[in-house]
N, C-alpha and C positions, 0 to 999 in steps of 0.2 A: 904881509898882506894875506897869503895862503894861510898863513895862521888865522887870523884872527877869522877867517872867512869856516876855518874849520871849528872853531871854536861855536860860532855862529849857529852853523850847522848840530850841533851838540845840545846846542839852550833851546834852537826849536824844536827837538826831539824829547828834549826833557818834559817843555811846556805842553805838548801835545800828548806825551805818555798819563801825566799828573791831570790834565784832563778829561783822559778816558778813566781812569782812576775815581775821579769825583763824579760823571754821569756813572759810571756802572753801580757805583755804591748808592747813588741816589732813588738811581732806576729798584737797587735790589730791596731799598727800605720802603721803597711805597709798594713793591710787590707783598712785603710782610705785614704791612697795614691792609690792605686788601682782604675782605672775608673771604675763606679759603670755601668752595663749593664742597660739603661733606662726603665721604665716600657712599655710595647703595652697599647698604650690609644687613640681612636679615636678622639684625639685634632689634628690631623694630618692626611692625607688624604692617607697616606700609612697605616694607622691601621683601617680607615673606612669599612663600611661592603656591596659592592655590592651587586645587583642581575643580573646570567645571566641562559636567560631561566627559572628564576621564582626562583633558587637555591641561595640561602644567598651564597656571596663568604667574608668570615669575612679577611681582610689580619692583618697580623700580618709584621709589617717594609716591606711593600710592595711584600711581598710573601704569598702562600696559596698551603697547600696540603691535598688530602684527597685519603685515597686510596680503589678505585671501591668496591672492595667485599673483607669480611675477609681472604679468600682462595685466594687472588692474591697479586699480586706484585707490578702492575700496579697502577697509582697515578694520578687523576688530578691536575697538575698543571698548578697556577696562577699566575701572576706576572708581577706586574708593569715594564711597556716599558718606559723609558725617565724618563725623569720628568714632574711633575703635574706643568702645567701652571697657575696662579695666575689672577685674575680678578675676580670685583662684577659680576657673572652673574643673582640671580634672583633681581637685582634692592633694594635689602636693604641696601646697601653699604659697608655690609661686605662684605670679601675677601676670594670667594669661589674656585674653580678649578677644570681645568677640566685634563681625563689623559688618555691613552692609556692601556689595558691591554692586556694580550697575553694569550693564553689559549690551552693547550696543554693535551689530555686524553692516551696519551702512544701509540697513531699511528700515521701517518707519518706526519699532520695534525698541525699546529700553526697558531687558530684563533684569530685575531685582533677585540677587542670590545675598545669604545669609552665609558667613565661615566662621570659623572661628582661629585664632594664632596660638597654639601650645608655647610655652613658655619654658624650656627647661636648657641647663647649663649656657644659659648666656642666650641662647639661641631661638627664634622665634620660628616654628613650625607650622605653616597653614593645612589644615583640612581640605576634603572636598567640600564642596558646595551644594547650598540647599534652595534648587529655586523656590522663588515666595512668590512671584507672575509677573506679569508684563504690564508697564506703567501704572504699578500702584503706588500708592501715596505713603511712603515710610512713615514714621512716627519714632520709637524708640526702640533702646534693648537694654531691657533690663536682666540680669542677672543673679542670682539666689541659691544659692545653695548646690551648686554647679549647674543648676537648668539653667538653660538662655531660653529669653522672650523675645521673641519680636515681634514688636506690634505694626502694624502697619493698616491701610484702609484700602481696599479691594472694590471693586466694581458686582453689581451680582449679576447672576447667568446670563440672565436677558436683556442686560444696560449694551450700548453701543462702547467700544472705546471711545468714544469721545464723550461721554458722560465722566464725571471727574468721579473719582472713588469716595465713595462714605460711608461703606459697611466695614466696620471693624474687627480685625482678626487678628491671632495670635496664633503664632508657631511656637511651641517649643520643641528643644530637641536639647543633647547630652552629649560629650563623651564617653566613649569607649574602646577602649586595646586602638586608642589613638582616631579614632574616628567620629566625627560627627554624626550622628544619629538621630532619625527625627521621630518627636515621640509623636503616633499618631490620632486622636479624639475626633470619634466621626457622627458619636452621640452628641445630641444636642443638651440631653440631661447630663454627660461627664464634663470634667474638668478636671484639671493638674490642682493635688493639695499636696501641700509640706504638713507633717506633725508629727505626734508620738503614737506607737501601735505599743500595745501591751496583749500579751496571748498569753491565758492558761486553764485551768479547770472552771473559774467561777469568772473570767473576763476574757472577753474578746474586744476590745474598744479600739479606737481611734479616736483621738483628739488632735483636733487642729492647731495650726500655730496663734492661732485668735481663740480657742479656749473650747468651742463647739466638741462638744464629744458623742460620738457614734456607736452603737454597737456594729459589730460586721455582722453582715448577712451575705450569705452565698449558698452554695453548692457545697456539699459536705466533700468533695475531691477537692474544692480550690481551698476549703478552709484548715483542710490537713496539710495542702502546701503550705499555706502561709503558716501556720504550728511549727511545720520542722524546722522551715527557714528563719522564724524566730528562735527557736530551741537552740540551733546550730549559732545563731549572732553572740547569741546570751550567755551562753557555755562557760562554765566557770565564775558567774555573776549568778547575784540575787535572784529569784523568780519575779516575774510582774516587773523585771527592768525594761523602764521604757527605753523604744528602741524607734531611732530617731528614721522617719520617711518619707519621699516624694512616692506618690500614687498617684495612678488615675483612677476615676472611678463617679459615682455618684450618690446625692441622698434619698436615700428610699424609708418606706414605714417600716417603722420598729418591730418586730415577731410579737403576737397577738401573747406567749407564751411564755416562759424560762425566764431567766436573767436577762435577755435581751427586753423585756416587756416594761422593766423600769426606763427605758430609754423615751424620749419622745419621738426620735427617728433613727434611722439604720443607716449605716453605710456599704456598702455595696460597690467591692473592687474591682478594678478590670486589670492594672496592674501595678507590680510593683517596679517603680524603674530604678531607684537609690534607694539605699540602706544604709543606717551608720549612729556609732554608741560616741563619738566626738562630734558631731553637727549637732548645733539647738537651735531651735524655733529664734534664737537673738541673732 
């Protein structure tokens, strides 16, 4: 009888072990069925780590909070607007981006900043940030030949905020030795052009990437800069090699005079922000 009673004892330990056996295994295959939550790792430009106003904004899946003081409520938040637009912008031909962020400290207030994410060994790098103003109307970002545009529609001087935005405006700005830089156009006659400069004894031109060709007119000090700065691009190439450009500047009349006088109008730089014998107008 003590036998069999220990025997007993034996099979219900068996049963009850081979049990746990089959939940645990059960339990462990619908854990591996289950979408796993991906890790935050700035290979991605929604987990890169801004600056605005000098403050690290690190996002994590394109969000960020932090909250003002331990006695309050109150939260800065951050958060990607849209989606981050894809293009080389600082000319290594990796595939950086630029993006919109919205920024909001718990008053009535949703400020729009502009960044951009460098892209190099695996890794995505944020810039500082470029405010664009306080609840404007985004629009796009377009991308070209490493400027970034961002368009967006602004309120003017004298609208209330509570007038909705409808004047249209465009930032551009650049990198440089890793930094965001904004290009600034305060003329109303300038604007940003891409094209080709050629400089030498019987041409000074610019031609746009739409075909429009300019003579330059200026200052005979800005037009010897722009001579060496072409000379020095060119060096060891052809004369009259066009030499590929982002400029600001505008169109003015053509010199009554000279070589310039076959033109029908004149260009007239304010500067030159890129330069380069691999970028074309395509």
């Amino acid at each position: 009888m003590k036998k069999n009673n220990i025997i007993l004892i034996i099979l219900i330990f068996v049963f009850f072990f081979l049990l746990g056996v089959f939940f645990y295994s059960a339990i462990g295959e619908k854990a591996n069925l289950e979408p796993k939550i991906p890790i935050s790792t700035n290979t991605d430009p929604l987990n890169a780590t801004y600056k605005i106003d000098g403050s690290p904004i690190p996002l994590k899946y394109g969000k960020y909070e932090e909250i003002l003081t331990p006695d309050s409520t109150s939260k800065i938040k951050v958060d990607v607007f849209g989606e981050p637009i894809y293009a080389d912008i600082d000319g290594d031909g990796d595939t950086d981006a630029g993006l919109y962020l919205t920024y909001n400290a718990g008053g009535s207030g949703t400020f729009f900043y502009l960044v951009a994410a460098i892209y190099n060994d695996g890794i995505y790098t944020g810039t500082d940030a470029i405010l664009l103003g306080d609840r404007i109307s985004p629009q796009n970002i377009n991308i070209q030949h490493g400027i970034i545009m961002a368009n967006f529609a602004e309120r003017k001087n004298d609208e209330p905020m509570s007038t909705r935005p409808s004047m249209g405006k465009t930032i551009y700005s650049y990198i440089k030795d890793g930094n965001l830089i904004q290009i600034f156009i305060n003329d109303k006659n300038e604007t940003l052009y891409f094209g080709n400069l050629v400089f030498g004894h019987e041409s000074r031109t610019f031609t746009t990437c739409q075909g429009d060709e300019y003579w330059l007119v200026g200052t005979n000090e800005y037009m010897s800069y722009i001579k060496d700065l072409y000379e020095k691009i060119i060096l060891e190439r052809e004369p009259y090699t066009p030499v590929f450009v982002v400029i600001s500047g505008g169109i003015v009349p053509a010199p009554e005079d000279g070589f310039g006088a076959d033109f029908d109008y004149g260009f007239s730089p304010k500067e030159i922000i890129k330069t380069s014998l691999t970028y074309t107008c395509e």
